[in-house]
N, C-alpha and C positions, 0 to 999 in steps of 0.2 A: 626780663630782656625781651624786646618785640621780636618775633617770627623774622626771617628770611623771607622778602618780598617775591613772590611767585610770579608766573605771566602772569599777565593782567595788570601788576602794578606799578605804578608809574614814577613810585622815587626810589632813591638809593636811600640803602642803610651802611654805615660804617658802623664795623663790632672791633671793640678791642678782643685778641685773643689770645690768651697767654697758653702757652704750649706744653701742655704735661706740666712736670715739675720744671721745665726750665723757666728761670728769671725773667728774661727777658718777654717784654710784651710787644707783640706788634698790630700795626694796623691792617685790617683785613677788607677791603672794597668791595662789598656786594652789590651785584648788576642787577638792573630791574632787566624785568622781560624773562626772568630764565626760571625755571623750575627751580625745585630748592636742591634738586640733588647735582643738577647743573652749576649752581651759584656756588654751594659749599665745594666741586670738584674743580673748579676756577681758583678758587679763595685762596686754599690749600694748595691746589700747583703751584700760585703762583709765590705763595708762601716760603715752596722747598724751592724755587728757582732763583728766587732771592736773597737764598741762605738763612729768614728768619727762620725755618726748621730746620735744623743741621741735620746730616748725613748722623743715625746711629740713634737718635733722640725718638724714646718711647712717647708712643701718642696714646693717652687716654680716649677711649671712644665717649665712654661718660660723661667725662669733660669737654668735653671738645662740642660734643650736639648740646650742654647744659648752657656755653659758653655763644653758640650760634645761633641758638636760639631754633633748634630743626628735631626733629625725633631720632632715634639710632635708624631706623631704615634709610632714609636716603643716604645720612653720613654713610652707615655699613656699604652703599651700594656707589657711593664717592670715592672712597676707601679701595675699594676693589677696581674702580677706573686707573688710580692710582698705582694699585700694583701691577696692571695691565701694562705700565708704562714703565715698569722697574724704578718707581717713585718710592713707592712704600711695598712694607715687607710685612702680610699676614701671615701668625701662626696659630689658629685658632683661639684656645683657651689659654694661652700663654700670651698675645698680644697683638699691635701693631708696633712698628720701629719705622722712620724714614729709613731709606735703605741707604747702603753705604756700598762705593764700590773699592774693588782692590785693585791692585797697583796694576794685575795682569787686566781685570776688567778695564781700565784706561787705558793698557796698551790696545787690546782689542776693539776699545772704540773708536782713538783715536786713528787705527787701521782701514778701518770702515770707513769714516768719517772720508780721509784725505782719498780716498777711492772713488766715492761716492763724488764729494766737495770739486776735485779736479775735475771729473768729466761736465757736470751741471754747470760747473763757472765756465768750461765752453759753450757748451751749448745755449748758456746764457748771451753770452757776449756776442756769439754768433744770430740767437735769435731777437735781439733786442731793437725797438727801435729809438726814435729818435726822444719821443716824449718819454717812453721806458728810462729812457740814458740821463735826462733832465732830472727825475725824478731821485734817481738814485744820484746823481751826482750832489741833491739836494742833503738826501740825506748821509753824505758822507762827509758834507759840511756839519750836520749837526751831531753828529757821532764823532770827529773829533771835539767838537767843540765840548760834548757832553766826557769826554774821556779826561777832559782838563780840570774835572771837577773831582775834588778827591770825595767829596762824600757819593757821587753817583758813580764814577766810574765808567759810564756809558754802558752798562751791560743792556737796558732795552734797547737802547736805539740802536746797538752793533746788532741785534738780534731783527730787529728790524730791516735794517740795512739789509744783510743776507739774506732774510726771508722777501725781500724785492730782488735782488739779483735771481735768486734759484727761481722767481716765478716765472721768471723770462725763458725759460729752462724749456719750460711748456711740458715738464715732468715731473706731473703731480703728486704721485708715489713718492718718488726721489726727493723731493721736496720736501714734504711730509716725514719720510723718516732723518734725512738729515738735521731739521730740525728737534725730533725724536732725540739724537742722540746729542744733539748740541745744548740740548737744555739737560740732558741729565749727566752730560760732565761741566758745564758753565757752574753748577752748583758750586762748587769745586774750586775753580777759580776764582767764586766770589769771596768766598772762606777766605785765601790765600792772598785773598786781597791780588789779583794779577794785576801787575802794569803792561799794557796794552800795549802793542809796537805800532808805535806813529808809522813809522817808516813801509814798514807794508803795505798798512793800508794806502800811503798815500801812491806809494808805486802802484799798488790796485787798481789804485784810480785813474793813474795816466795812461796805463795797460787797458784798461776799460776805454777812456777817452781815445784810444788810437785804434779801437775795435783788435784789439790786439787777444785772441784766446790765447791761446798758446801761451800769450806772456802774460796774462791774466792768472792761467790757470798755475803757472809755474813760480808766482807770486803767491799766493792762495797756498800751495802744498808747502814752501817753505815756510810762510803764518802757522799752518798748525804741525810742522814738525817742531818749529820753536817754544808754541804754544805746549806740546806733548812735553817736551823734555824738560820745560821748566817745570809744568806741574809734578810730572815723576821726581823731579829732584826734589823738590818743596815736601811729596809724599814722604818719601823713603828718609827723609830726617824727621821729620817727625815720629816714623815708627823706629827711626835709633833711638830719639828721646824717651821713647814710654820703655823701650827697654830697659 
């Protein structure tokens, strides 16, 4: 298997990479221009954001750099970016595991989250201008439209989407961790297969189009109160089932 293309070079490589012992194989998109411990910590986020690595599933290190075609040092030092982000979960000589959260860890994100979420979609709305508003209106045309697709779902382009409204925020911190947390419980939702609510977002948008924060922002908290309580319910039958 060829090497992970370093800076310097100038094409992509696509590696199949099949995940531990699980079955499933997925495709993995390596970026030119980025170091190897760069490309393999991209590879793999975007792997677990996706759902190809499920919450709970042991990663072989061996495997995994035999399969990328990279040495254990960078992996090991991807790995650890990883748990940096409460992605993945090292314990020495006993392993790695993508990490998994609990029911109360999704209360507490989804806590943060709408805290965070409500104040930035003001300050969004409030600082946005007029090409900002084009842009984002742009892509809230293709994030429904991408939501209408049962195999895609819209998970990047809503992710998108957000990550252009909070830039308007002009609160780069805020920004930064909201998205933090929105990619490490989105996981979650993709597993569960979530069905998106049309209806929010499109009130979002009218709320947005009338410079309206307030009714932006009060739009925005009741999306992810609904978003919160579906996924809780979705959780907590499934841990009746394994009971």
């Amino acid at each position: 298997m060829n090497a992970i293309p370093t800076t310097g070079s100038k094409r992509k490589s696509k590696k199949r990479l099949q995940a531990g012992n699980d079955a499933n194989t997925i495709n993995i998109e390596i970026q030119p221009q980025r170091s190897a411990e760069e490309a393999v910590t991209e590879a793999l986020r975007n792997a677990i954001h996706q759902g190809d690595l499920k919450p709970g599933l042991r990663l072989s290190q061996a495997e995994l750099a035999e399969q990328l075609g990279v040495s254990r040092i960078p992996l090991r030092d991807a790995l650890r970016r990883l748990e940096a982000e409460a992605l993945v979960r090292m314990n020495g000589r006993r392993g790695t595991w993508v990490s998994s959260l609990s029911i109360e860890a999704i209360k507490e994100i989804y806590e943060i989250r709408i805290m965070l979420e409500e104040r930035c979609a003001i300050y969004a709305v409030q600082n946005m201008n007029d090409e900002d508003m084009a842009e984002i209106l742009e892509l809230i045309d293709k994030m429904v439209e991408a939501e209408a697709d049962p195999e895609n779902r819209g998970f990047s382009t809503r992710r998108a989407f957000y990550s252009r409204i909070y830039e308007c925020a002009n609160r780069p911190m805020m920004h930064d961790q909201i998205l933090l947390l929105r990619d490490n419980v989105s996981r979650y939702h993709r597993v569960k297969n979530h069905d998106p609510a049309h209806d929010d977002h499109l009130q979002f948008r009218d709320a947005i189009m009338r410079r309206d924060a307030e009714g932006a922002a009060t739009v925005l908290k009741r999306h992810l109160e609904g978003a919160r309580d579906d996924l809780l319910m979705y959780m907590e039958s499934q841990y009746e089932q394994e009971e």
